[in-house]
Structures are given as C-alpha cells and as structure tokens.
C-alpha positions in Angstrom: 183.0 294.7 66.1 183.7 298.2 67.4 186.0 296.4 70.4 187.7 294.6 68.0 188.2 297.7 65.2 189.4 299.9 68.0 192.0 297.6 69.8 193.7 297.1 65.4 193.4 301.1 65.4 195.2 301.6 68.9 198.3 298.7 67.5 201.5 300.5 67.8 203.6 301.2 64.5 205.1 297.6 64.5 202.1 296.0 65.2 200.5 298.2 62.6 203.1 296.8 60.0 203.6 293.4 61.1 199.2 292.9 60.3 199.4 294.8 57.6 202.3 292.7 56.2 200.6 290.0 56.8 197.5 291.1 55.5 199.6 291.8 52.0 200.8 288.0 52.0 198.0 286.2 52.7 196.3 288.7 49.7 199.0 287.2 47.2 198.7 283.9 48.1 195.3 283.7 47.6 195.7 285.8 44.5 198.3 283.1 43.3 195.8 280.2 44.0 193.2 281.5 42.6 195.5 281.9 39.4 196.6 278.5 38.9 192.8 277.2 38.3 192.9 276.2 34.3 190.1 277.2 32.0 189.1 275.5 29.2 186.8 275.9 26.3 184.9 272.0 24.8 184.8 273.4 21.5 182.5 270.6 20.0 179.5 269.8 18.4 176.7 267.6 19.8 178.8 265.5 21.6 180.2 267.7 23.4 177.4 269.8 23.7 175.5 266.5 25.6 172.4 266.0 23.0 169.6 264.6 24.5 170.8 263.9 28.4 170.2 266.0 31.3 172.3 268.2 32.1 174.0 266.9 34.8 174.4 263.9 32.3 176.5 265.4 29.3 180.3 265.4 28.5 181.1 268.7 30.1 179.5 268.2 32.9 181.0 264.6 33.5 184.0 265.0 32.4 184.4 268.4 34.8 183.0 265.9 37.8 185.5 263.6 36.8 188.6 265.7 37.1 187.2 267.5 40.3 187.3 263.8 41.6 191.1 263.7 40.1 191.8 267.0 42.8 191.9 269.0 39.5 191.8 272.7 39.8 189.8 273.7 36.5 186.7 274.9 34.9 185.1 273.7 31.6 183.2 276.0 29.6 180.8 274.1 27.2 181.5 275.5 23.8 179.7 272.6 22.2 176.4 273.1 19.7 174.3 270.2 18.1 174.8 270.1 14.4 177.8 271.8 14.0 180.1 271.4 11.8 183.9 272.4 11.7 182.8 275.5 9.5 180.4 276.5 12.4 183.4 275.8 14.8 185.7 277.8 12.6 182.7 280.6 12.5 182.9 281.0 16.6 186.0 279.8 18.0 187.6 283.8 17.7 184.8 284.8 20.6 185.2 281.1 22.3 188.5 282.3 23.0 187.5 285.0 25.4 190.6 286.3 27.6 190.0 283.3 30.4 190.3 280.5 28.4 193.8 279.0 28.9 193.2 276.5 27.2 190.9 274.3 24.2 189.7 271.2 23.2 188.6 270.6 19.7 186.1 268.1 18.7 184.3 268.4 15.8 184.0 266.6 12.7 181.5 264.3 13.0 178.9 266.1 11.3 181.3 266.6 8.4 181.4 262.9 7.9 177.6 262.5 8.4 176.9 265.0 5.5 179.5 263.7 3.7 181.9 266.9 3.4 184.7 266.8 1.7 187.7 266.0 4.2 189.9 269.0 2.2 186.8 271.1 3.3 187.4 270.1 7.0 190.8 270.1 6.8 190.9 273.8 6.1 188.4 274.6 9.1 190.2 272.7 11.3 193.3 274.1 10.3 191.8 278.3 10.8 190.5 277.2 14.3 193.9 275.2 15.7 195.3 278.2 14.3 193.5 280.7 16.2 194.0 278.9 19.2 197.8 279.0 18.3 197.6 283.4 18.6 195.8 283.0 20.6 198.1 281.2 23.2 196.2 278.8 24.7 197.2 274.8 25.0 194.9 272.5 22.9 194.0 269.0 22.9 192.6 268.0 19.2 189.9 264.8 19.5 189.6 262.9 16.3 187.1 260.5 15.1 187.0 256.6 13.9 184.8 257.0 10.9 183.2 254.3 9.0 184.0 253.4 5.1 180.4 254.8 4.3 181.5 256.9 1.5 184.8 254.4 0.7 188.1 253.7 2.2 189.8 256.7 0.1 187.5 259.0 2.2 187.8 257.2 5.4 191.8 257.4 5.0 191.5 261.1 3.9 189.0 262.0 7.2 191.0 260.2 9.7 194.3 261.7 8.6 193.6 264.9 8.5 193.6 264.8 12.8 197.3 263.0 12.5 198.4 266.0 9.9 197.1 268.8 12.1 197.9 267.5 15.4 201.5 267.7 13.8 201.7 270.4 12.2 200.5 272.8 15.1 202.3 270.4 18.0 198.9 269.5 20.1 198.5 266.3 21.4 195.9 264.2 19.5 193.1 261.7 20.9 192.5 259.9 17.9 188.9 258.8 18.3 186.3 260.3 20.6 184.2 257.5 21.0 186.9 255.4 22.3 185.9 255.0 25.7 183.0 253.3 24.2 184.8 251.5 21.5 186.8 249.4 24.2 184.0 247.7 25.4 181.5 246.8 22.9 182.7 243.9 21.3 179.5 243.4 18.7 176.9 245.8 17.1 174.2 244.4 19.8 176.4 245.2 22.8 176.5 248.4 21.6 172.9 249.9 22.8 173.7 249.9 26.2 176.0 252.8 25.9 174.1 255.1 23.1 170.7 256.4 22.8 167.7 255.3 20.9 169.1 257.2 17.7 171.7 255.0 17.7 174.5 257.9 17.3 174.2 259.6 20.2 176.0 258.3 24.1 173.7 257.8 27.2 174.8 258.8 30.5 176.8 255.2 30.6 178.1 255.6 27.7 179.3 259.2 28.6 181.2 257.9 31.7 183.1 255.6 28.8 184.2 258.3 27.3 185.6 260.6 30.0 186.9 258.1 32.3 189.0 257.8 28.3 190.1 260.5 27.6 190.0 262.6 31.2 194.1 261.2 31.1 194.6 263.6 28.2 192.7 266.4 29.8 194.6 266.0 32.5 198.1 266.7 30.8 196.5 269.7 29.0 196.1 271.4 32.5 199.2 270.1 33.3 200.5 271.8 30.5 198.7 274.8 30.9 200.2 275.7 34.1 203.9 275.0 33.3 
C-alpha cells in the first residue's frame, strides 16, 4: 500500500488532475445510479402485511423477488399491519411517507367491508391518505377490492366505487381488485383452497405468487413513473 500511495503522491500536476478528474466522475456516476433506485411504501393491511406466512412467503417479500427478477431497481418497505383498517392507514401514512419513499401503494379496505363500515366512512380515509401522498409528491398505485353482496348490492356498488372515484379524482392508476391474481384461476368455491389458508380469507404462499405475478405489471409502471 505504501508503494502504491507514494508513486499517486509523486504524479505530476496533469497526472494529479487527470485521476482526480476521474476520480470526480466515476463519484457522480455512481451517485446517479444509486439515485435512480425507486422506493416504495405497501401501505396495506394484512394482506399486505403477509398474515400467517413466513416471511420470505408474504406479499412484500414476493412481490420485491419478483421485480428483482424483472431487472427492477427498487426497494419495498412493508407498511402493511393485520387488522387495519383505512382509519388506521389514514392514522400512519404522514410518518410512512418518510423522505425516501418515492413512491406508495394503497391497499386497504378489506377490513372495512368485513366490519361492515360504512363505505362514506372509507371513502373519507381513503381520500386524507391519497391526499397526503399527493403533498407529499410521491407516485401512487391505489388497489381496490371485489367485495361480496354481504351487506346488499347498494353497499357492494357504494364500496367498489369509491376506488373508481378516487383513483380519478387524484389521477393514480387503479388495480381494481387485489385478489385478482387469484380470482383468474379458481373457477368454483372448492378450487379455491389451494390458493388461501385454513381461515379461508387469508392467501398461502401459491396463492401469494397469484397475486404478484398480477399486479407486479402495475408496480412496474409506478417505478416507471417514478423515475421520469
């Protein structure tokens, strides 16, 4: 190390500029790769979050596999929590949007429909949060849900729509139904097991794999996006 530190120090002016000129570039270029990597925040509930799987086994995780498989230069931050709802969303998404995040995908809602909430109630939530992420500046991708007629088809309508309205209103791009991965195959009720777990609600690692290899085309033109 000495030899080689002593023969940079004894580089005559023009050597001494050419090296450290060089030195200057090769600093920005890594600088400006290093920039173009996309950060985004799964602001989700326990779908997102990846109840009951391993780790390795959840959405974030997969999906993030899947797009590093897609030459994909991002990193997925899971901002997902079992149980929430799109109040609790609305309650953290200010601190999910921490200065790296460059982007956000929203997808909540489906505890709202399991308790029954009313779909004004959601709206509003949904609304605060798309609007946050609107100051803040970051691209968003808002994932919807294919509800049931549970609670009757006024309430499906109203639930389902409120995803078209705000995906409008805010210009995002909208994936109507997270589960649609899954959707496209299963054909009957009974066909259905083989892609959810033993609650019946929630995806198992096949089921998972559905659903990115779904909607990863989406995530991909929100890092697209992201970069222009």
């Amino acid at each position: 190390m000495r030899g080689a530190f002593g023969q940079i120090m004894s580089f005559g002016y023009g050597a001494r500029g050419a090296f450290r000129n060089l030195t200057t570039a090769v600093l920005l270029t890594t600088s400006s790769v290093q920039a173009q990597t996309v950060t985004i925040a799964a602001l989700g509930d326990s779908l997102t979050a990846g109840y009951g799987l391993q780790q390795d086994d959840g959405f974030v995780p997969q999906l993030q596999a899947w797009l590093d498989g897609q030459g994909a230069d991002v990193r997925l931050i899971n901002a997902g929590v079992s149980g929430d709802t799109t109040a609790g969303g609305r309650s953290r998404v200010d601190w999910t949007l921490t200065p790296d995040v460059d982007a956000m995908i929203v997808a909540l809602g489906g505890n709202d429909y399991l308790r029954g909430i009313d779909p004004a109630v959601s709206f509003e939530n949904l609304d605060a949060i798309l609007a946050a992420g609107q100051a803040a500046g970051v691209g968003m991708l808002l994932v919807g849900l294919d509800v049931g007629a549970n609670y009757g088809a006024e309430y499906e309508a109203a639930f389902e729509q409120n995803y078209v309205t705000l995906a409008a209103k805010y210009d995002v791009p909208l994936y109507p139904d997270f589960l649609a991965g899954i959707r496209a195959v299963v054909d009957t009720p009974a066909a259905l097991a083989e892609f959810v777990q033993s609650d019946g609600l929630h995806p198992n690692p096949t089921g998972v794999g559905l659903i990115v290899a779904d909607i990863g085309p989406s995530v991909m033109e929100l890092i697209a996006a992201s970069v222009d």
